[in-house]
N, C-alpha and C positions, 0 to 999 in steps of 0.2 A: 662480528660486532652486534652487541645485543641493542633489536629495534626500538627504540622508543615507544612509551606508554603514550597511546591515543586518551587524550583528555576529554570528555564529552560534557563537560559542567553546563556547559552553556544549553545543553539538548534535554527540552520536554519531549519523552516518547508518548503520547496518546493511543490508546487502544482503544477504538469506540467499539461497544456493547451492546446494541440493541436486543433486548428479547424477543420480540416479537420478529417472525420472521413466515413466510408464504410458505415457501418453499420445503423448511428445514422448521416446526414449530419448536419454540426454545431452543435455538440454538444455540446459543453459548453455556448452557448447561448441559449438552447432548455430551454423551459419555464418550470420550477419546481414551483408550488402553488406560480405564479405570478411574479417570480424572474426566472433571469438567473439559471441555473446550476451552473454554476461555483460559482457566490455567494452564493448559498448554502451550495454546498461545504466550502469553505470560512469562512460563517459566524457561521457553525459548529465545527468550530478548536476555537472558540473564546477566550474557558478556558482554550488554550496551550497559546496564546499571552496572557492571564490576568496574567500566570504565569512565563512569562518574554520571551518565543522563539520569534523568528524573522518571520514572514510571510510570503512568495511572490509568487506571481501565478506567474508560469515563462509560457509566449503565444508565437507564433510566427506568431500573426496576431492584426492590428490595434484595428479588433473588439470586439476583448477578453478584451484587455487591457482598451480597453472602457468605458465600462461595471462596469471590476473590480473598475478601477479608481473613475467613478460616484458613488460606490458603496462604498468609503471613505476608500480602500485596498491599499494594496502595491504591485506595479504588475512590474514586468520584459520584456524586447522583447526579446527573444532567436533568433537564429539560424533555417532556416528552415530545414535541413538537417538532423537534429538531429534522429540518427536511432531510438532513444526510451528515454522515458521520464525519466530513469535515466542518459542518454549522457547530456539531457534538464537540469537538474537535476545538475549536476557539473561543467556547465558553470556559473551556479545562484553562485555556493560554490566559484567558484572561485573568484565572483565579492566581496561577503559579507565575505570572509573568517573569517569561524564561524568554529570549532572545532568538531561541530555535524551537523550532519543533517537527517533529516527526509521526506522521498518522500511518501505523499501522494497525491494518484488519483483526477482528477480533476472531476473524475465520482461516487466519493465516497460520498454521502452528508449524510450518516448513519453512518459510522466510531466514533464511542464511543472514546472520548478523555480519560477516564479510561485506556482503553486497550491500547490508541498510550501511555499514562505515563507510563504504563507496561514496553513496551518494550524499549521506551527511560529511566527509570531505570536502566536497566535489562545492556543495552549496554553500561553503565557509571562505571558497575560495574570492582572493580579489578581481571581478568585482562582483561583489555578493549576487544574486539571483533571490527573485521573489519565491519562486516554488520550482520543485525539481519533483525528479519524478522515477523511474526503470525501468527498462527494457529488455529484452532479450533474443539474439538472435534465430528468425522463425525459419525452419527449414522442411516442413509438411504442410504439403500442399492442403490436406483437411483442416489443419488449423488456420491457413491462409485462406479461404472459403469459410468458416465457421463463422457465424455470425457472434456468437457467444465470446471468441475470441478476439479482443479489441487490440486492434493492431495501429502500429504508429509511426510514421514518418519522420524523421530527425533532418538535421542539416550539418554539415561538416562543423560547426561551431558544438554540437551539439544541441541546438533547441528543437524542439518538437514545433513542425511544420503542419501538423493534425492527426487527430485522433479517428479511427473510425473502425463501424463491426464490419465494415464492405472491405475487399484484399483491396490494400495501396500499399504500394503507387501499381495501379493497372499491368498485371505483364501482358505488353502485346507481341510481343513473340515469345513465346515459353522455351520454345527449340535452344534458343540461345544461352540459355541456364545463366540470364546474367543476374536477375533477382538473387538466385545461390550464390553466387561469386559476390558480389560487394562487400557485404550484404548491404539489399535495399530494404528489407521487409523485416518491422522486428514486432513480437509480441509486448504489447503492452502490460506491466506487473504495475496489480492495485497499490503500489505504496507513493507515495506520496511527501514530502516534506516543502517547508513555506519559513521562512524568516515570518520575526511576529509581525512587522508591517504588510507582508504580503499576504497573511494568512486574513489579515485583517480585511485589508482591500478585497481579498478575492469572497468573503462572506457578504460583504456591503453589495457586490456588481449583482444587478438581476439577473435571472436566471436568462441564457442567448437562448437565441434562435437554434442554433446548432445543436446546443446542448440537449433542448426539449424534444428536438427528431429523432438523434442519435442515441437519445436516454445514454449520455455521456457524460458527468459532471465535469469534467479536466475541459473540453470544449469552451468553458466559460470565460477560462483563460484564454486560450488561444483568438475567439470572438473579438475580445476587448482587449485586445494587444499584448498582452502581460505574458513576459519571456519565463517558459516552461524547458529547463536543462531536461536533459534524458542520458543519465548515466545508464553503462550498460552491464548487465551486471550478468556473473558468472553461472548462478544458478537457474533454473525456474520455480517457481514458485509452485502448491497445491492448494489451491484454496477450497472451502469445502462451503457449497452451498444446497445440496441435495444429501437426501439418504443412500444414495449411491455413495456420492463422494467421501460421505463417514465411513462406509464401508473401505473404500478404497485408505482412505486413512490410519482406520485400523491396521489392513492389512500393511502397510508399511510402518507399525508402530511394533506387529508382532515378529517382522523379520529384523527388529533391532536397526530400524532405519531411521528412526523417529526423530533420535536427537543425535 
């Protein structure tokens, strides 16, 4: 029986673009297997726009917009002020006002559109959910230690219980291998998606207390009550925030892994 076509009319995908970047300068113009970033990015979401969502790299530079443009995309100018690429993120919602949305990284060009259906799914379901978010199940102890790696607590309903770079939920008996067995421990994946009122609510709440410790932005929800699903999703993500990581990127774009 042939599956039914997933309809996504109702889904703004957002790609926020910043150029300016510490770590990685320009990066969404830094060269991926001959192409921009950002259009890889971009051209990896292709099977969410063949199933009806809306597109747009939202940048707040000439150069981005560029690019994307010659590259036959739909691109936005934001705001340069914008504290973080979900603030970026709901100035786009406000312009297309679309019912859903979906914030994926402009540093993401591995993101499995499987797993973004998942969770855009998942968040349509009754009864709807303000913001949702992905997971994946962590099984290396380095990653569970890793600060850089933000790991997340869920509950049998699925909501995220908290975000944090410290390993939770604490194993105090490691012998017991029970953190492997549930699983209790899952890495947190940067995507993101918000119903347009929740995206809304969650730019208006000030920035927590949690949030500013943990340099968390997802914290801000959980602080101020606001129910965060955590779908779990099959693949992991690369995200690419160093010249390392481009490297690393490449080299998976040259062994024909890329897309």
């Amino acid at each position: 029986m042939t599956k039914p076509t997933v309809t996504l009319s109702d889904w703004l995908v957002v790609v926020p673009a910043r150029l300016a970047s510490t770590r990685l300068p320009r990066k969404p113009l830094a060269d991926l297997a001959g192409k921009p970033l950002i259009v890889r990015v971009r051209e990896n979401l292709a099977l969410l726009a063949a199933d009806g969502a809306r597109i747009v790299v939202a940048t707040d530079h000439d150069d981005v917009r560029r690019v994307v443009d010659q590259a036959g995309f739909e691109s936005m100018m934001t705001l340069e002020t914008h504290p973080s690429g979900t603030d970026r993120c709901y100035e786009v919602a406000q312009a297309y006002k679309l019912p859903m949305i979906l914030n994926v990284q402009g540093d993401e060009p591995f993101v499995r559109c499987e797993d973004l259906r998942t969770l855009m799914t998942a968040m349509t379901r009754q009864p709807p959910c303000p913001m949702g978010t992905l997971a994946f199940p962590m099984t290396e102890d380095h990653d569970y230690l890793n600060p850089n790696v933000v790991k997340v607590v869920r509950s049998h309903s699925g909501q995220a219980l908290y975000f944090s770079r410290s390993p939770i939920p604490f194993d105090r008996d490691p012998k017991t291998g029970l953190r492997h067995k549930f699983p209790v421990t899952w890495q947190h994946l940067g995507i993101y998606a918000f119903s347009f009122a929740g995206l809304k609510h969650f730019c208006a709440l000030p920035a927590s207390h949690l949030e500013q410790v943990e340099k968390l932005e997802q914290l801000r929800a959980i602080e101020y009550g606001m129910p965060v699903l955590v779908e779990v999703a099959r693949h992991r993500t690369v995200g690419i925030d160093t010249a390392e990581d481009l490297t690393a990127a490449n080299a998976i774009f040259a062994k024909g892994l890329g897309r």
